[in-house]
N, C-alpha and C positions, 0 to 999 in steps of 0.2 A: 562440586559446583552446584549450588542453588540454581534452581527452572526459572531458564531467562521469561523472563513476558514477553508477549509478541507486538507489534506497533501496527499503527495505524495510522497515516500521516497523509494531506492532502499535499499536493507537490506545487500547488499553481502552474504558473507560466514556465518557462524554463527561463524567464529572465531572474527566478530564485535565486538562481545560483550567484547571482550578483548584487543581488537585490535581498536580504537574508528576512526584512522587514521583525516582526515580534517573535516566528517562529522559529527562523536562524539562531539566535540564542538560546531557545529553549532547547532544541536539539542539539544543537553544543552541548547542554548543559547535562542532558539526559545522557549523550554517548561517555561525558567525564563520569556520569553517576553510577553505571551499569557497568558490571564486572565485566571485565574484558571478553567480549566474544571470540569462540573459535572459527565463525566465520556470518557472517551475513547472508540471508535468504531472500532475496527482494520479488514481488511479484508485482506486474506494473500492467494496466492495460493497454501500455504502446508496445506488448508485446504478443499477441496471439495467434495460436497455431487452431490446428483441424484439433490434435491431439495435445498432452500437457509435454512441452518441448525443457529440457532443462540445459542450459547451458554449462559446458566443461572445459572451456578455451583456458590455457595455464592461465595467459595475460588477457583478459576480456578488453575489447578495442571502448573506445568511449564514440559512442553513436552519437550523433547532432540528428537526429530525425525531427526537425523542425524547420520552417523556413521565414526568411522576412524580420529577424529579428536584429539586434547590435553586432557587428563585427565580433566583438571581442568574445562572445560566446561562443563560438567554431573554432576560439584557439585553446578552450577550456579542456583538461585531459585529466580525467579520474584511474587514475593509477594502482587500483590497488589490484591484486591477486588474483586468481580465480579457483575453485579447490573443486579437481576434476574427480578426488575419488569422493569425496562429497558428493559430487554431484551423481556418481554412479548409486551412492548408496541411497539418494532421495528417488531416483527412477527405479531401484526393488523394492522402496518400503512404496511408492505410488500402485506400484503392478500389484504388490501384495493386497494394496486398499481396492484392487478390479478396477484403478483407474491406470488405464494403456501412459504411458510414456515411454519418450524416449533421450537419447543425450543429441547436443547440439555442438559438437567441438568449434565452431565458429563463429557462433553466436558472442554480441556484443554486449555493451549496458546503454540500455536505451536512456531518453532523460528523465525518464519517470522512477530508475531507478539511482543514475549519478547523480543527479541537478540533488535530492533531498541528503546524499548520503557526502555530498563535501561538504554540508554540516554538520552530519552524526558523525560524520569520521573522516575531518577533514584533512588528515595526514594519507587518508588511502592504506592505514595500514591493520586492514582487517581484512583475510581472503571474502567476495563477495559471488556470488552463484543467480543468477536470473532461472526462476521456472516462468515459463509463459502460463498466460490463463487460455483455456480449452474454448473455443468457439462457440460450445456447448452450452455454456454459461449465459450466452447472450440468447438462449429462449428459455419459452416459461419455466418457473423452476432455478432459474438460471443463479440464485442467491444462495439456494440449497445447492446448488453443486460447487457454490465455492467453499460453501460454508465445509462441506463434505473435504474438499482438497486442505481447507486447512486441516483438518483433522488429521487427517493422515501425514501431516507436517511437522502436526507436535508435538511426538515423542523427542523433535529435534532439540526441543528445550531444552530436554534432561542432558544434554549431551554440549550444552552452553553455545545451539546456535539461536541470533538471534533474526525471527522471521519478519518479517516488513512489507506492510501489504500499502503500497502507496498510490492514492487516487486522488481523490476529490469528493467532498460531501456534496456538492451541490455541480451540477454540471453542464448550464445550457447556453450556447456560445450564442445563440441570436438575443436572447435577452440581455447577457455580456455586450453585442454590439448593440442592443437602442438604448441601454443604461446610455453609454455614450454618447449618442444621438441626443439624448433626451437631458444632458448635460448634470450626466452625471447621478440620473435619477434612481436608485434602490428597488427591490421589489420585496414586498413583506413575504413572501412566502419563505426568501431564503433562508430566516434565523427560525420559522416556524417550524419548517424543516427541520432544519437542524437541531434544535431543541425537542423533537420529538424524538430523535435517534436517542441524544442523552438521555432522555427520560427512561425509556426503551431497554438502553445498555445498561443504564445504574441498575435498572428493575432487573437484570438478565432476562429478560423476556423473549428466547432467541424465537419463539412461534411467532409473536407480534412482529420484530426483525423482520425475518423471513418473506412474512404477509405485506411488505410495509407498503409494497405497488399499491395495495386496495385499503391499505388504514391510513398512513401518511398522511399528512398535507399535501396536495399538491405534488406528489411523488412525479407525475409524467411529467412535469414541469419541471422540476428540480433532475430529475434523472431521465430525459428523454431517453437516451439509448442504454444505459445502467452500466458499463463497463468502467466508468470510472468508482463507482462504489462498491463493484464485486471486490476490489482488494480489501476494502472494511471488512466481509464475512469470510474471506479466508483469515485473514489475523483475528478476526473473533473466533474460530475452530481451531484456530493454533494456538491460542492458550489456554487451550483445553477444559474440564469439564466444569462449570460453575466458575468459567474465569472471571475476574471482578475488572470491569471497566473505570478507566480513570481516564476523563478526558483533560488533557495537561496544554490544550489551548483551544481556543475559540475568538471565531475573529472571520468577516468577511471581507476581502480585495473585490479593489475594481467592483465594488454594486453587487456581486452577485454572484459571487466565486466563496464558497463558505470553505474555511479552511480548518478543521477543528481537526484536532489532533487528540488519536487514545493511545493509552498501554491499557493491555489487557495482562493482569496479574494471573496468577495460579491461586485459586481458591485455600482456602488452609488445609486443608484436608489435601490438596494437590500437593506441596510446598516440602521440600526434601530438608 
């Protein structure tokens, strides 16, 4: 099997999952496009532990960890798998990287990992495994130690799983509520943002990346708290060394919610 690429996907709301808008079809179209995975990696930041927790429940429960939204979303149930010795073998190749983990046999899928994946694979029939992101992440440095956790993930490609780091390019809910307010009004920074990343990732620049708090545009703006964009730098270290970034959408919701979506290819020199 050819070295899956890793993804990068912003989830929005959880009313995704019913609401698919331009990037539901695209992920459809990516999960027909991509050789079947042996199982899904998802890391999401509605999940965080002290340490990197990884989940190994046979059948992983589908979590609603949101509240105030449509009925019919709490009746919504992502059914797919969970692959426990997978997940044994991601917490020795983690311990092996001196990053501590451990397995979570109870652990569920939260929505940051279902809501995106009943369109990448909306049959459920792909085993799917949640590792949580490290606490640690959210201080300084905190991009390099995702970037580091992907790393230590990607060998996973060679072996046809496919890793999925699902966030949000842009992420700051009180601007989200006076767009509103303000009937519906935009903020220039979100696409400048965002176009700076692309810039960024075509160039592989992962130093600039890394730095991006103090070079970005408007980064504390766009990323107040950062946990929604750590999963972009774990899926840029998961596919591994001179990965080639292909952003396969772009598009902002709601004013202010930048939704860009990458794969990260395997370099040629990578490429089996």
């Amino acid at each position: 099997m050819s070295r899956m690429p890793s993804i990068f996907l912003s989830h929005g709301a959880p009313t995704f999952a019913v609401e698919p808008g331009r990037l539901g079809p695209l992920l459809l179209a990516l999960g027909a496009r991509l050789p079947r995975p042996k199982a899904v990696v998802v890391i999401s930041p509605h999940w965080m532990t002290r340490e990197v927790a990884v989940s190994a429940a046979e059948r992983p429960e589908t979590i609603h960890d949101f509240g105030g939204f449509p009925a019919a979303l709490y009746d919504l149930r992502y059914m797919a798998s969970g692959a426990p010795m997978l997940a044994s073998q991601i917490v020795a190749a983690l311990r092996d990287a001196e990053i501590p983990a451990t397995l979570d046999a109870r652990r569920g899928l939260d929505h940051g990992a279902w809501v995106p994946l009943m369109h990448l694979y909306p049959q459920a029939n792909v085993p799917v495994v949640q590792v949580s992101m490290p606490v640690a992440t959210m201080h300084d440095g905190g991009g390099a130690r995702a970037w580091a956790l992907g790393q230590a993930l990607a060998p996973l490609a060679d072996e046809g799983v496919l890793i999925v780091g699902s966030g949000s390019l842009t992420h700051n809910l009180r601007d989200f509520q006076n767009a509103f307010h303000d009937g519906g009004t935009g903020f220039g920074y979100v696409r400048a943002f965002a176009d700076w990343f692309a810039n960024h990732l075509a160039a592989g620049d992962v130093d600039a990346l890394l730095d991006y708090r103090r070079r970005a545009p408007e980064a504390a703006r766009a990323q107040p708290s950062e946990e929604h964009l750590l999963p972009l730098f774990v899926a840029l270290g998961a596919g591994g060394p001179g990965a080639q970034a292909r952003r396969f959408h772009s598009g902002i919701d709601d004013y202010v919610i930048a939704m860009d979506a990458y794969a990260f290819h395997p370099s040629p020199g990578e490429r089996q």
